[in-house]
C-alpha positions in Angstrom: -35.8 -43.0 15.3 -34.5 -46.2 16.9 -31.5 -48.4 16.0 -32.0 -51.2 18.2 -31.5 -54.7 16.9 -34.5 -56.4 16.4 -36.1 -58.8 18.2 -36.3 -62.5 17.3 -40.1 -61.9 17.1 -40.0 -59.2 14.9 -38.2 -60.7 12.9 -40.1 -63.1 12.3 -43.4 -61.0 12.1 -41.6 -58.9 9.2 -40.0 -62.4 7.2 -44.3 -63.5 7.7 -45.2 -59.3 6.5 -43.4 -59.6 3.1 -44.0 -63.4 2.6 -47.9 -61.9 2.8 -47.5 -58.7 0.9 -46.0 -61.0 -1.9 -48.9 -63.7 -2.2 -51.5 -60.9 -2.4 -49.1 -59.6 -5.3 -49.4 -62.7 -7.4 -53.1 -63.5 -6.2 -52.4 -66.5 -3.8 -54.2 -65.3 -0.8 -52.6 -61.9 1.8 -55.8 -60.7 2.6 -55.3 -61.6 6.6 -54.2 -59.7 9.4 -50.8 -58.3 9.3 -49.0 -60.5 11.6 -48.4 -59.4 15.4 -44.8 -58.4 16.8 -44.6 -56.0 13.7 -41.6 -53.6 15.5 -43.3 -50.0 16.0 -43.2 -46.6 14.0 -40.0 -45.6 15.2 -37.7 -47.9 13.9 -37.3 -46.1 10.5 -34.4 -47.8 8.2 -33.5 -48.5 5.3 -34.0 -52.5 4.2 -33.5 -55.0 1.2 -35.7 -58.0 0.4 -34.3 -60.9 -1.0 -35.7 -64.1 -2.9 -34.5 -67.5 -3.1 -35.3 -70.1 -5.6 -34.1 -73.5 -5.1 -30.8 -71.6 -3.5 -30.8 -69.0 -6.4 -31.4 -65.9 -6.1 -34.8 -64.7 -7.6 -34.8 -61.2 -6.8 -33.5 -58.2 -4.7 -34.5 -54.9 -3.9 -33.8 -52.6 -1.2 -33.5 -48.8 0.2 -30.6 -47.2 2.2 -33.0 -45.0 3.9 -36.3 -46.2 5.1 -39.6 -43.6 3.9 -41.8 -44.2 7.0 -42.0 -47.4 9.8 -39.8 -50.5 8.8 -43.0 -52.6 7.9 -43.5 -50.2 5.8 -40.2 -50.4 4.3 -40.3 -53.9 3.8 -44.2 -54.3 2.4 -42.2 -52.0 -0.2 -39.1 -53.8 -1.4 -41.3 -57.0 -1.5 -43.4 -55.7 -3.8 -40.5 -54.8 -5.6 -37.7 -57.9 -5.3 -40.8 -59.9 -6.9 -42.2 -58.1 -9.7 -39.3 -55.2 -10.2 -36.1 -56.2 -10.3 -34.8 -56.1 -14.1 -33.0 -59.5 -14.3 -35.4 -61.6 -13.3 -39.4 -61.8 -14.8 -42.0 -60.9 -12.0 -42.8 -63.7 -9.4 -45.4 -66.0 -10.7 -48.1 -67.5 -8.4 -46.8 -71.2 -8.9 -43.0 -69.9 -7.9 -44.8 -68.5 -4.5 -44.2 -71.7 -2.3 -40.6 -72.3 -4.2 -39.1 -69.1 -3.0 -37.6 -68.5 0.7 -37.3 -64.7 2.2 -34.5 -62.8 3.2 -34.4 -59.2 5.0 -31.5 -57.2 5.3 -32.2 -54.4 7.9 -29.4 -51.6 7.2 -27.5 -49.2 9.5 -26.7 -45.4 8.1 -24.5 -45.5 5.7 -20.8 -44.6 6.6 -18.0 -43.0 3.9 -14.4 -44.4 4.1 -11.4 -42.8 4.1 -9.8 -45.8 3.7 -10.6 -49.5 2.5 -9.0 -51.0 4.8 -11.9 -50.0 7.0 -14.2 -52.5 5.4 -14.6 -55.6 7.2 -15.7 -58.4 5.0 -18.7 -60.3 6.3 -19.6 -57.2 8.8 -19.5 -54.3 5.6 -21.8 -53.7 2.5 -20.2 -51.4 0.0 -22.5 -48.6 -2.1 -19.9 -47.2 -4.4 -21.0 -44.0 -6.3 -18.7 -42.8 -9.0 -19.3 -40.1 -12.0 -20.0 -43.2 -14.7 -22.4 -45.2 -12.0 -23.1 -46.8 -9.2 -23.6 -50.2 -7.2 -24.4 -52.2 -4.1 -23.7 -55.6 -2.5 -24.9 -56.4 1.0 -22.5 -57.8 3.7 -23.4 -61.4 2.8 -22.4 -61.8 -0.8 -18.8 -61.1 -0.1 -19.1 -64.4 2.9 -21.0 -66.1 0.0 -18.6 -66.1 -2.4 -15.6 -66.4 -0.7 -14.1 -63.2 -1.4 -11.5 -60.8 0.4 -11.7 -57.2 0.2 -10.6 -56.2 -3.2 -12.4 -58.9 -4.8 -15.1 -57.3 -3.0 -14.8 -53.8 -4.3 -13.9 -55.0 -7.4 -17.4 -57.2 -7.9 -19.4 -54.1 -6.6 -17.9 -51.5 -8.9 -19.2 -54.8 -11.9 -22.3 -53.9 -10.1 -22.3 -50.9 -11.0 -21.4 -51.3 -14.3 -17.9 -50.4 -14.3 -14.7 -51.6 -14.6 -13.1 -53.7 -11.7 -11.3 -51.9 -9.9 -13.0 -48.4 -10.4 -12.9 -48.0 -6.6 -9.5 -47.0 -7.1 -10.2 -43.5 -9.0 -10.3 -40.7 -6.4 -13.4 -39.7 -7.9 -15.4 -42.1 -6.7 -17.0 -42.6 -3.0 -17.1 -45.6 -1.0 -19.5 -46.0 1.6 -19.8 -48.6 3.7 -22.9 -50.1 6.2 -23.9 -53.1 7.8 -26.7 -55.1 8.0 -29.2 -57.5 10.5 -29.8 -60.0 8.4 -32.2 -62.5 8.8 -34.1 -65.2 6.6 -37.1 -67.8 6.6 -34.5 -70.8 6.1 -31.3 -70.8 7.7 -28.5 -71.2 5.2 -30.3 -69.3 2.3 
């Protein structure tokens, strides 16, 4: 399995694999030839997909741990950021040319000892406590202008908990980053 960074090309065949993957969801077309520069089998990781709607966010979905080849991976949480994720109604075939694409590739994720370990703008934080658990990627944090405890705080809301739930010893902090990548810059 290979962590390499991806290739500008690659990215761009994978932003053009889920932008295909989600028309032939919502019956706007798909049906051609997955696009060339797809990265090979062995890069196996875990990804997010994230849509946009007029700067909003529309939908996001993601796995820490990629099931098979990245393409693979990201046909996947497509599918899934348009038609799964619980606070937003599936993707409708008009909203198709309104929504811009963003994929997170992940690294392993990585437990703390320490918060002071997380770099904001460079982390995501999973937290996984007893009560629940939650995720924001890397660029949420740069996003919304927040510094690390804001940070923990807003992923342990995530998760359903309490702000600062990150503080009970109970509860795990892991940390990963993320190549991040998008069809409009600024998204």
């Amino acid at each position: 399995m290979s962590d390499r960074p991806l290739k500008p090309e690659e990215q761009e065949a994978l932003l053009a694999l889920a932008r295909q993957t989600i028309a032939k969801l919502v019956g706007a077309g798909g049906d051609q030839t997955p696009p060339a520069d797809l990265p090979g089998p062995e890069i196996e990781r875990g990804a997010f997909v994230t849509l946009h709607e007029h700067g909003q966010l529309r939908g996001c979905i993601g796995n820490f741990v990629g099931q098979g080849p990245l393409s693979q991976t990201i046909e996947e949480m497509a599918v899934a950021a348009a038609s799964q994720d619980p606070r937003f109604p599936p993707l409708g075939r008009g909203e198709l040319d309104q929504v811009d694409l963003e994929i997170s590739v992940l690294s392993p994720l990585k437990p703390i000892e320490d918060v002071s370990e997380i770099q904001v703008g460079t982390h995501g934080i999973y937290i996984i406590s007893p009560r629940g658990r939650g995720v924001l990627l890397p660029q949420v944090a740069t996003e919304y202008g927040w510094d690390r405890e804001t940070f923990l705080d807003q992923t342990c809301v995530k998760a359903g908990l309490a702000p600062g739930c990150w503080r009970d010893p109970n509860t795990q902090i892991l940390i990963f980053s993320a190549q991040i990548f998008a069809e409009k810059e600024g998204v």
